[in-house]
N, C-alpha and C positions, 0 to 999 in steps of 0.2 A: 753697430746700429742697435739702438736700444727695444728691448720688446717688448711689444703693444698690451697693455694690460687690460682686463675690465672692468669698469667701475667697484665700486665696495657692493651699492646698492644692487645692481646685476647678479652677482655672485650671488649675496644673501636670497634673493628671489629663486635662484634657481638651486638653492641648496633647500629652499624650506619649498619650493616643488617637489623636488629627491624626497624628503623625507615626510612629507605627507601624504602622500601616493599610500594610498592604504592596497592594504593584500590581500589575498581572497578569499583570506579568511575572515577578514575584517567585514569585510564587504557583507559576507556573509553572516555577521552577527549583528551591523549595522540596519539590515534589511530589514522593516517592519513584518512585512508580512511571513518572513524565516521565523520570528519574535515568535510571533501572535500563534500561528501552527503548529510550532514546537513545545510552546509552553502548554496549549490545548492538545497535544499527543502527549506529553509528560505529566498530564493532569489522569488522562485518562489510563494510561499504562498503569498510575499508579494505584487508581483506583481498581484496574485488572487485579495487583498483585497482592492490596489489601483488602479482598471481597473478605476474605475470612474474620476478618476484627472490623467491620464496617458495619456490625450489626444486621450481620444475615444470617440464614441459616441455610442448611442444604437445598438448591436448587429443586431438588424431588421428592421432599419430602411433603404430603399434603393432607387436609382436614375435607373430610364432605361437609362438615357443616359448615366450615370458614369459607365457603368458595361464594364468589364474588362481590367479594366487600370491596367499599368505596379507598379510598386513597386516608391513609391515618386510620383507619379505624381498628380497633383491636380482637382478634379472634384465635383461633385454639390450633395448633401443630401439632402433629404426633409422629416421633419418631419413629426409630425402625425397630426399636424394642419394644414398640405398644405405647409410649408413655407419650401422655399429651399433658402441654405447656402453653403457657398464653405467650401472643405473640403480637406488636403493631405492624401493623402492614402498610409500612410507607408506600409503596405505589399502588396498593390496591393486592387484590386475591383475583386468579381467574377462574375457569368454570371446574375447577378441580383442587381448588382451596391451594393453589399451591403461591408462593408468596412473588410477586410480579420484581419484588424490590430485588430478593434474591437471584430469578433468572434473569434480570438484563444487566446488574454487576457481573456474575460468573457469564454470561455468552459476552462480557465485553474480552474474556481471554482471547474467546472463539474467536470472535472478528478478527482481533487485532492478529492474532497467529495467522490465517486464512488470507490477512492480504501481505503480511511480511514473507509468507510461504512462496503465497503468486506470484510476488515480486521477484523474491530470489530464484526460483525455477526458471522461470520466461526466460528474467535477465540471462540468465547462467549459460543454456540452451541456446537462448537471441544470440549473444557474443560467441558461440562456438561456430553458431550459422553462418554468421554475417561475417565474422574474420574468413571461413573461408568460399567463401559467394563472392569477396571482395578481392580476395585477394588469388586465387584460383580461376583462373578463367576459364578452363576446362570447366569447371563446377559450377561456374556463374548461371548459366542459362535453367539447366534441368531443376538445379534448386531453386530458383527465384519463382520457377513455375509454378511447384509445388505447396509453396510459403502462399501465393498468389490464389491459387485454387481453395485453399484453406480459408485465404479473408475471403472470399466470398460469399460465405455460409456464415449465417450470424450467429455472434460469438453464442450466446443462452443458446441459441438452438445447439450447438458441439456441445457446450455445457451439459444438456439436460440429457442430450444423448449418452455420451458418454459416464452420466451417474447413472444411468437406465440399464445400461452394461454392465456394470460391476455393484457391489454392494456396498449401500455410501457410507462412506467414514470420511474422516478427516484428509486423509490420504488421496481420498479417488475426488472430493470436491477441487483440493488442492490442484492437482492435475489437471480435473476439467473445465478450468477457469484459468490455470497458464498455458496452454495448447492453443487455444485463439489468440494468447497475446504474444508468445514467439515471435511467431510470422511480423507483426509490427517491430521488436527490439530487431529482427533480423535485416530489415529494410534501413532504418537505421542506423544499424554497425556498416552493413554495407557501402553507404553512401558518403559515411566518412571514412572507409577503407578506401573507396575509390579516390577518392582526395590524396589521401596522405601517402597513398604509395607510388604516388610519382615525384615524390618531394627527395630532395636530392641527398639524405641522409637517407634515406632508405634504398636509394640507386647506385650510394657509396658500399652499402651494406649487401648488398646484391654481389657488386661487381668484387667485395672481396671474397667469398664465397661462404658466406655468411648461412649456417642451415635455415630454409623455410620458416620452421615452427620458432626460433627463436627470435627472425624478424618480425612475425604476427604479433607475439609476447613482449618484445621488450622495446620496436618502435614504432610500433600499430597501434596495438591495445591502448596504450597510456593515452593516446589522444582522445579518444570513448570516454572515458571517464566521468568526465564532466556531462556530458547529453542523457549516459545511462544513469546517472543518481536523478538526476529529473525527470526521465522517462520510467526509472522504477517506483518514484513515488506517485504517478498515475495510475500506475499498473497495480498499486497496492488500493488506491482506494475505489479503483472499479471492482478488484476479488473481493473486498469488503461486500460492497452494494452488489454483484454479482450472487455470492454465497447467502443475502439474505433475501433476494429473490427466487433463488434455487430452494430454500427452504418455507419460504412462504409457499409456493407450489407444490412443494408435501414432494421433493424430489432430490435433496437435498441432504443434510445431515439426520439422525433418525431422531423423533421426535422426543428422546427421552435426553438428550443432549440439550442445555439452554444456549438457545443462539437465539440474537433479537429476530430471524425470520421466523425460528420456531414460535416463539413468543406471539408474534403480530399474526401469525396462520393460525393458532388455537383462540385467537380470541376476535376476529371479524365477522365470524358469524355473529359477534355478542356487540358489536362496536356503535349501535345506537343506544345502547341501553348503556352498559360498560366502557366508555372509547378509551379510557385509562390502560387496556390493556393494547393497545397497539399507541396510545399516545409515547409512553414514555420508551418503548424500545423505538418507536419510530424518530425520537425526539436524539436520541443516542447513535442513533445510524447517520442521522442528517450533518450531527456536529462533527463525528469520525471525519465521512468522506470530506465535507469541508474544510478540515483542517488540513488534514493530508492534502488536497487540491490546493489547500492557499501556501500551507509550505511548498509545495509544486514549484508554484509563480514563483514564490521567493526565491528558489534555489537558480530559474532558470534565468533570472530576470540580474542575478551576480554572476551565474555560472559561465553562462554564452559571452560573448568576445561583443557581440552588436551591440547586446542588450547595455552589458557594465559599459560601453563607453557612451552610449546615450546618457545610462546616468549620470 
């Protein structure tokens, strides 16, 4: 009996199916809005890392007489040896002659470290929690309470607390702004532990007597993966906008550090007369957390399994 073939036409269709099925990484580079966010964070990164050939000069260094000139206008610096130099001042001077162009290039470091920071701590922290809440039943209840008790108090309120306790630096902001967002990655990690670990690859792995901690690591963890890159690029552009509310409040980082909060709190008292100096760090804050939020979407909208097959 001779056996039954499939067309020419059949095959060729299902072989240019096969091989046009793009990957996730594809997916990932094809996505507009991955585009547009990444190329607007590698704009800004870069302008973080070239503030020094960008035509600025030290964030602190300042003129009494040059304070509060308009945007472009040209007035006088003096450094730290005495010696004064003329200078344009692309965004303006604030009420201490000091040059606005200068402190919202160098505080774009600030941000950007302050939410890459947040992000990595929470995350780091979330996944230690939530692997074992999820997967410890013993532990499930008492910690779940505690992550619970924590969101209940708003995040700025821990925040502000918590710099109020200790002496602010980079360090104690960092902290105070990933401790409210744990508790969320820990919720999280959790709820895809509880998934995955009745999946029969991991009930094989159980019943050979496989240790605890290397089931968590090597057939737990890797399913998170995907959810925690999207959940930490929110978590990075709330520590952004978090960190320069903290320091618009004079609570934050200390005011001789250029960060766009310190920037926009030295000059609203001046902001009918002068708004140039809360325009352009404000203008720099808005495009950050935007970016980061629209790479967000990008990521989860290829990342997640519902999402890519809708597309």
């Amino acid at each position: 009996m001779a056996t039954p073939t499939l067309p020419d036409d059949t095959l060729s269709v299902e072989a240019a199916t096969i091989v046009e099925r793009p990957s996730t990484w594809q997916r990932v580079r094809r996505n507009g809005s991955v585009r547009i966010g990444g190329i607007v964070l590698g704009v800004l990164v870069a302008l973080a890392l070239a503030a020094p050939w960008l035509g600025t000069v030290d964030p602190s260094l300042f003129d009494p007489v040059s304070r509060d000139l308009l945007p472009g206008k040209t007035g006088e610096i003096t450094d730290l040896d005495g010696n004064t130099f003329a200078h344009t001042f692309v965004f303006g001077s604030d009420s201490f002659g000091r040059d606005i162009y200068s402190r919202v290039m160098y505080g774009t470091r600030v941000s950007l470290i302050v939410g890459l920071a947040t992000a990595v701590v929470s995350v780091t922290f979330g996944v230690l929690l939530g692997l074992c809440a999820g997967y410890l039943r013993w532990l499930d209840g008492p910690l779940m309470r505690v992550m619970d008790g924590i969101m209940s108090i708003p995040s700025i309120l821990i925040a502000i607390a918590l710099v109020a306790l200790w002496r602010g630096s980079l360090l104690t902001v960092v902290i105070a702004i990933a401790i409210p967002e744990i508790p969320r990655v820990t919720r999280l990690v959790r709820s895809l532990v509880l998934t995955v670990r009745e999946e029969p690859y991991v009930e094989a792995a159980v019943s050979l007597g496989t240790p605890t901690w290397k089931i968590m690591l090597r057939h737990i963890l890797p399913n998170t993966t995907a959810p925690l890159i999207v959940q930490g690029t929110f978590i990075a552009a709330s520590g952004i906008l978090v960190e320069a509310i903290l320091s618009f409040l004079g609570v934050g980082l200390p005011p001789d550090i250029p960060t766009w909060g310190n920037v926009m709190a030295e000059g609203r008292s001046q902001f009918s007369e002068f708004p140039h100096n809360i325009l352009f760090p404000g203008i720099f804050l808005a495009v950050t957390v935007l970016a980061v939020n629209i790479l967000g979407d990008g990521l989860r909208d290829t990342l997640d399994p519902k999402m890519a097959r809708r597309t």
